[in-house]
Backbone as CSV, one residue per row, in Angstrom:
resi,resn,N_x,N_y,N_z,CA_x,CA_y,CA_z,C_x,C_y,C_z
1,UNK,-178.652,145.154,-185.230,-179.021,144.122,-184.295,-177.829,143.265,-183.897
2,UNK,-177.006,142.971,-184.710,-175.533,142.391,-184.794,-175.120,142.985,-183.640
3,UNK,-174.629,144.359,-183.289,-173.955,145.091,-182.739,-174.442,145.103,-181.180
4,UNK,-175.350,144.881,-181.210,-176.225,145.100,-180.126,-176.312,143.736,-179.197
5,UNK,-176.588,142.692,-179.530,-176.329,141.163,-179.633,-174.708,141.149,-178.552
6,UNK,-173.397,141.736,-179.412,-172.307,141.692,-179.083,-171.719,142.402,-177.955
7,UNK,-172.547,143.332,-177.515,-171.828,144.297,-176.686,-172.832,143.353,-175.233
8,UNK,-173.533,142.960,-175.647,-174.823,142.567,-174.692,-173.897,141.116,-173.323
9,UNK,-173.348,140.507,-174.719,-172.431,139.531,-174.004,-171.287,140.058,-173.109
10,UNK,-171.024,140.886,-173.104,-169.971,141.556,-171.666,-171.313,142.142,-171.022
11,UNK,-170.718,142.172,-169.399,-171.454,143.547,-168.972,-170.609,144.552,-168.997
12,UNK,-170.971,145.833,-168.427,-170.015,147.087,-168.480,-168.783,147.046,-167.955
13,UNK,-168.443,146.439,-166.974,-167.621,146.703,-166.116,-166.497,145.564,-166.693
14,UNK,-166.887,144.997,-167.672,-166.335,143.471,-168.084,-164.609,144.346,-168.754
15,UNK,-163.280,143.784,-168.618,-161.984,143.974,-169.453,-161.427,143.020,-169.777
16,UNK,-160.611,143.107,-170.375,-159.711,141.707,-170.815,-158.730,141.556,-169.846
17,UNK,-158.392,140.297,-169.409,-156.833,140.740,-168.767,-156.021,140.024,-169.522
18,UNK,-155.979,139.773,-170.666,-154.766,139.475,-171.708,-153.400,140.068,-171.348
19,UNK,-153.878,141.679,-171.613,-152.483,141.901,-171.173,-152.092,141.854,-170.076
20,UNK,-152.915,141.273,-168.843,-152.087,141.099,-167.198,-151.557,140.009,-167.295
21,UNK,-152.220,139.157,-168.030,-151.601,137.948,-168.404,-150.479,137.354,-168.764
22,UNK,-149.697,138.281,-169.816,-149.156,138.426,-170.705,-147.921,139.090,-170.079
23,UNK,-147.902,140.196,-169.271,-146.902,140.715,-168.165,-146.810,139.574,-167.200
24,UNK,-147.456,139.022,-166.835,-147.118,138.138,-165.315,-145.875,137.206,-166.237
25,UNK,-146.636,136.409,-167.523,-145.705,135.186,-168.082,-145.069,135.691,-168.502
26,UNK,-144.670,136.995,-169.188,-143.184,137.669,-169.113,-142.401,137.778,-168.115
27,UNK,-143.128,138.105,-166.657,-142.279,137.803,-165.285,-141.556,136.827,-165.222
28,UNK,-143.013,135.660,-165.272,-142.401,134.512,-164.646,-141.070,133.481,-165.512
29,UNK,-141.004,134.131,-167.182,-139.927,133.604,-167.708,-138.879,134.144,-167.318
30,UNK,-139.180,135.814,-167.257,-137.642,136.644,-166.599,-136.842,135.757,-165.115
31,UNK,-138.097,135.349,-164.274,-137.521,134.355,-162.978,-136.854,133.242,-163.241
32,UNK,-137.511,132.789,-164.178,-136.814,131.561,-164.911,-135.835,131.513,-164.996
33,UNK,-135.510,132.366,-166.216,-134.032,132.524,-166.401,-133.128,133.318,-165.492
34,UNK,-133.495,133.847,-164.620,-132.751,134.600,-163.341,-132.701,133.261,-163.046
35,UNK,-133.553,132.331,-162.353,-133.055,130.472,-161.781,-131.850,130.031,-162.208
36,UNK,-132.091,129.961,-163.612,-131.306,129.048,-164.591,-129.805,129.694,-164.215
37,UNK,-129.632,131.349,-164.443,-128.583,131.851,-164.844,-128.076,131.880,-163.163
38,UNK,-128.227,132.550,-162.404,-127.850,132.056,-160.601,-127.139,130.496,-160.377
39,UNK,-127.828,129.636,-161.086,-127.435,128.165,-160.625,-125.852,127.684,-161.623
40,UNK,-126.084,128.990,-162.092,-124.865,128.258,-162.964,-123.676,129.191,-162.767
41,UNK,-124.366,130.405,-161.949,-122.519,131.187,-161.586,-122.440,130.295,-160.194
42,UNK,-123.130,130.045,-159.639,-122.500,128.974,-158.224,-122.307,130.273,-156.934
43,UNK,-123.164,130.854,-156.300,-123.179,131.696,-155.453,-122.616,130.982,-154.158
44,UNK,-121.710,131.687,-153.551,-120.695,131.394,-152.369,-121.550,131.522,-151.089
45,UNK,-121.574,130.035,-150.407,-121.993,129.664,-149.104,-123.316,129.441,-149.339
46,UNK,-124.250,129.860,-148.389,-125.809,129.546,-148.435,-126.304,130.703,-149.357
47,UNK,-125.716,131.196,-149.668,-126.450,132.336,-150.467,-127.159,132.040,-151.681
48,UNK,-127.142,130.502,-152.068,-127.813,129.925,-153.049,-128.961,129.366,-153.036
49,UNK,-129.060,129.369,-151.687,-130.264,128.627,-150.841,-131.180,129.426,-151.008
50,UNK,-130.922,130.724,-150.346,-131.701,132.451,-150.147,-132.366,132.519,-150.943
51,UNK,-131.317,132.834,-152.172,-132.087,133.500,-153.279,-132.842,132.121,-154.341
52,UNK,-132.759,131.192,-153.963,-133.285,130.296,-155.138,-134.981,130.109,-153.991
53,UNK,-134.933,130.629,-153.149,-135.971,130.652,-152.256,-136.575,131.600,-152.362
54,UNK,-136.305,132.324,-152.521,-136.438,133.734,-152.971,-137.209,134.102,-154.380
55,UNK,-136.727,133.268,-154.959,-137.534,133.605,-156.275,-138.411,132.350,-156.934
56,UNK,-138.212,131.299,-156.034,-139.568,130.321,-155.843,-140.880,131.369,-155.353
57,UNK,-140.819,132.024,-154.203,-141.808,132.514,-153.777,-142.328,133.479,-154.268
58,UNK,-141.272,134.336,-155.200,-141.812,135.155,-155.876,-142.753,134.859,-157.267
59,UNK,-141.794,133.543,-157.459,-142.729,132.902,-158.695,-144.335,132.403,-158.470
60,UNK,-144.139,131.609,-157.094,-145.400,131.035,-156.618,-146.343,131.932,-156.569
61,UNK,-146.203,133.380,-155.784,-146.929,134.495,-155.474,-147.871,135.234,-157.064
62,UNK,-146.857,134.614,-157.829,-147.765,135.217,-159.541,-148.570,134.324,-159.672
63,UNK,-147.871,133.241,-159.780,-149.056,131.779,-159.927,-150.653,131.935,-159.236
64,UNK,-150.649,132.454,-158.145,-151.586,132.194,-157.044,-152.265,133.585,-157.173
65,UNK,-151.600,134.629,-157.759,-152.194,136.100,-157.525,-152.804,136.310,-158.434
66,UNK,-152.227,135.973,-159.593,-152.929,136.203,-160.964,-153.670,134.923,-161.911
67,UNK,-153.247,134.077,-161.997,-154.005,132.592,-162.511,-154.901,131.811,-161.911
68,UNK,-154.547,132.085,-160.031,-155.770,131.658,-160.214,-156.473,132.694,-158.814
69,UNK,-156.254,134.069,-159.393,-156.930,135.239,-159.771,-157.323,135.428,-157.961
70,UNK,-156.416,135.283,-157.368,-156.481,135.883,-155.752,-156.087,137.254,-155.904
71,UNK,-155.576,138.373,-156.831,-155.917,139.665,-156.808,-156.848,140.110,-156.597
72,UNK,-158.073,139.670,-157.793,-159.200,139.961,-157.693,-160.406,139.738,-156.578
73,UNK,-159.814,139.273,-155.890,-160.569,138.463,-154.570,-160.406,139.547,-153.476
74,UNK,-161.528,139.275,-152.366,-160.923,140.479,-151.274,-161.485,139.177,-150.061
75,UNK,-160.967,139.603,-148.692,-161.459,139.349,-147.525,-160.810,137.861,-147.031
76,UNK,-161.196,136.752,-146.674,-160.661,135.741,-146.084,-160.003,134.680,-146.908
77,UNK,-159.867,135.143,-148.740,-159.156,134.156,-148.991,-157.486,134.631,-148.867
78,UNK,-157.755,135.898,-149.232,-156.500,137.092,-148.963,-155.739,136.327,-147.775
79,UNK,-156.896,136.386,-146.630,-155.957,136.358,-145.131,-155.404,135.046,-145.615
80,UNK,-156.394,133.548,-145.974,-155.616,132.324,-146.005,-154.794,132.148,-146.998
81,UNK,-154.135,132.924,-147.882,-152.656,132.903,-148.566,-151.696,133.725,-147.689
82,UNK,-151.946,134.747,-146.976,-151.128,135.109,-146.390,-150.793,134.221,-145.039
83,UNK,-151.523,134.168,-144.422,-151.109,133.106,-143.089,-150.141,132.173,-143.937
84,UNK,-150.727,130.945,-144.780,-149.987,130.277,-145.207,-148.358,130.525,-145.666
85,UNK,-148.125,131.252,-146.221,-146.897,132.266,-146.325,-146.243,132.594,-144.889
86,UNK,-146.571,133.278,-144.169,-146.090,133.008,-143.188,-146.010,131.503,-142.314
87,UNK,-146.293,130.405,-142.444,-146.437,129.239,-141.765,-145.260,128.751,-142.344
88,UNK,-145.149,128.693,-143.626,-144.086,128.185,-144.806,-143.115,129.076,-144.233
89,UNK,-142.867,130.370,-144.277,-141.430,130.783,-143.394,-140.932,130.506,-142.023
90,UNK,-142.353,130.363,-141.516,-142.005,129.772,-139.944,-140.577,128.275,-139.972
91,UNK,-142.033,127.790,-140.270,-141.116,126.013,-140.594,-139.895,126.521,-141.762
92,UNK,-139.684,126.868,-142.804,-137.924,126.441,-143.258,-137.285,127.618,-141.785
93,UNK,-137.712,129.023,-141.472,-136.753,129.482,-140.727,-136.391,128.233,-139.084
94,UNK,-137.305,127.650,-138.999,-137.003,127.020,-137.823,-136.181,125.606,-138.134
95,UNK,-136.358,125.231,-139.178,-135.403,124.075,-139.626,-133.759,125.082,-140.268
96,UNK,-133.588,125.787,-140.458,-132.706,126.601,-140.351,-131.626,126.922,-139.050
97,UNK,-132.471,127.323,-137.955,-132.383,127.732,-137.050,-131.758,126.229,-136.159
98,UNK,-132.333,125.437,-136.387,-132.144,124.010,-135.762,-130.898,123.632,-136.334
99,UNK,-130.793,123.682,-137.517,-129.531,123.109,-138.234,-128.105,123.856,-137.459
100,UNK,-128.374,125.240,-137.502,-127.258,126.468,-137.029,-126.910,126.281,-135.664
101,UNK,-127.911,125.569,-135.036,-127.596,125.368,-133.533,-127.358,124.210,-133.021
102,UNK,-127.290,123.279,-133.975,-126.437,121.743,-133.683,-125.286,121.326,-132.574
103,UNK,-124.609,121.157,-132.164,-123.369,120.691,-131.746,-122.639,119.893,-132.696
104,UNK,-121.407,120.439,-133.063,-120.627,120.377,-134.293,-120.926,119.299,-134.759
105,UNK,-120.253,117.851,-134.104,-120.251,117.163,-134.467,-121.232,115.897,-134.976
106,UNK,-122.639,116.797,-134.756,-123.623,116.051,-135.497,-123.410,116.790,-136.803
107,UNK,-122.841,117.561,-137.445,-123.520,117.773,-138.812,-122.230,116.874,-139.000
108,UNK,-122.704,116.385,-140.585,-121.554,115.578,-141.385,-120.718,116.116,-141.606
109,UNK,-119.151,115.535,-141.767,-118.296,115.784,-141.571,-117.730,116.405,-143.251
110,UNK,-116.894,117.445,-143.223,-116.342,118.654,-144.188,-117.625,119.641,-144.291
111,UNK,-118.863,119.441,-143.326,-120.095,120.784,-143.716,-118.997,121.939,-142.865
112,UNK,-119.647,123.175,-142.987,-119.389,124.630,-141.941,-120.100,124.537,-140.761
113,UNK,-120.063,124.288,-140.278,-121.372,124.266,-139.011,-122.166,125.946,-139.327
114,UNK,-123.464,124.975,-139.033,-124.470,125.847,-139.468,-125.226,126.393,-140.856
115,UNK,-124.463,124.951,-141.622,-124.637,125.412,-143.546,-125.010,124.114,-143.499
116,UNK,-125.384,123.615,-144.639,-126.314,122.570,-145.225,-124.479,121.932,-145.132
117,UNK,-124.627,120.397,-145.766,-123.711,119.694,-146.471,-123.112,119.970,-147.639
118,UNK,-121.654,120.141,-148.246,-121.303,120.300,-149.289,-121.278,118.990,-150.386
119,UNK,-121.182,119.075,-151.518,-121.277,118.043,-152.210,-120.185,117.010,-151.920
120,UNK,-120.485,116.106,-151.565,-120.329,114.568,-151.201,-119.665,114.875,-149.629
121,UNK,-119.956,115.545,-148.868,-119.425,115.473,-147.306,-120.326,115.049,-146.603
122,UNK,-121.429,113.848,-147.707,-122.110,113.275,-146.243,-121.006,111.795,-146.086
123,UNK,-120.104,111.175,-146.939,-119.572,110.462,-146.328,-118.343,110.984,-145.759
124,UNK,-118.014,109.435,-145.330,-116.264,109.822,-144.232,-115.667,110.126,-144.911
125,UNK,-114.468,110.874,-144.510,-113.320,111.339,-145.138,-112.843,109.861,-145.313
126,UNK,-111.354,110.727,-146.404,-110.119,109.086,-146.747,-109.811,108.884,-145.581
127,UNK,-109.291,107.642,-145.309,-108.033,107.741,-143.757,-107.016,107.726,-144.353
128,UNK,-106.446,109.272,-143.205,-105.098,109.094,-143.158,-104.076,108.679,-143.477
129,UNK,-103.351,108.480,-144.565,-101.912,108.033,-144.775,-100.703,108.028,-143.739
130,UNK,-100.466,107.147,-143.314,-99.335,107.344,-142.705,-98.178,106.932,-143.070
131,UNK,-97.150,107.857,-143.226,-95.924,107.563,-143.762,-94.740,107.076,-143.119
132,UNK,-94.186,106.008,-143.521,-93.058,105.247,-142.218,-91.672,105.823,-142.607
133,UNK,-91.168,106.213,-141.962,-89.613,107.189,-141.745,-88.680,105.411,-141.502
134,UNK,-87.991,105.361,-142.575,-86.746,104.345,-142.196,-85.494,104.635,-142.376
135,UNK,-84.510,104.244,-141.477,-83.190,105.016,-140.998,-82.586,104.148,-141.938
């Protein structure tokens, strides 16, 4: 009767997802430390931007797929994570796009035109030294 009692509490079709579980938060530490370890070799130009964007979304996409279980889902919640995803690339690619197409001299001064600001080039440069030549 024990036995019977126990199996009664699942239905058939019922599994664990321990172990999906268990793979995703193994992912999402592997991203982690891919974060951690990226930010500290210092990737040349915007390329730090990319990929730290890059693996936000990949992180977010576990969060949302598996915890709170939009795999298992079918039909219009599907579509409203995906639209959203695309809306979120719309807007940073178009604030991107805006930045790259400035006229020089609005971005702050020592940026690349068309790259974010480097560390501390949102203020003015030193002035100039000028050196006096006496005969």
């Amino acid at each position: 009767m024990a036995e019977s009692a126990a199996h009664e509490e699942h239905p058939a079709g019922f599994h664990s997802h321990l172990v999906r579980y268990l793979v995703v938060w193994g992912g999402l530490l592997a991203l982690t430390i891919l974060t951690y370890t990226l930010a500290r070799i210092h990737l040349p130009g915007t390329w730090a931007i990319a990929v730290a964007l890059l693996i936000a979304v990949a992180k977010g996409s576990l969060v949302v797929l598996f915890f709170m279980h939009l795999w298992d889902e079918r039909g219009a919640n599907r579509v409203v994570f995906g639209t959203s995803l695309v809306f979120v690339a719309l807007l940073i690619g178009l604030i991107i796009a805006d930045n790259a197409t400035r006229f020089p001299l609005a971005n702050p001064p020592g940026s690349v035109a068309g790259s974010l600001p480097l560390g501390g080039a949102d203020r003015d440069p030193p002035p100039a030294t000028e050196q006096s030549e006496e005969p």
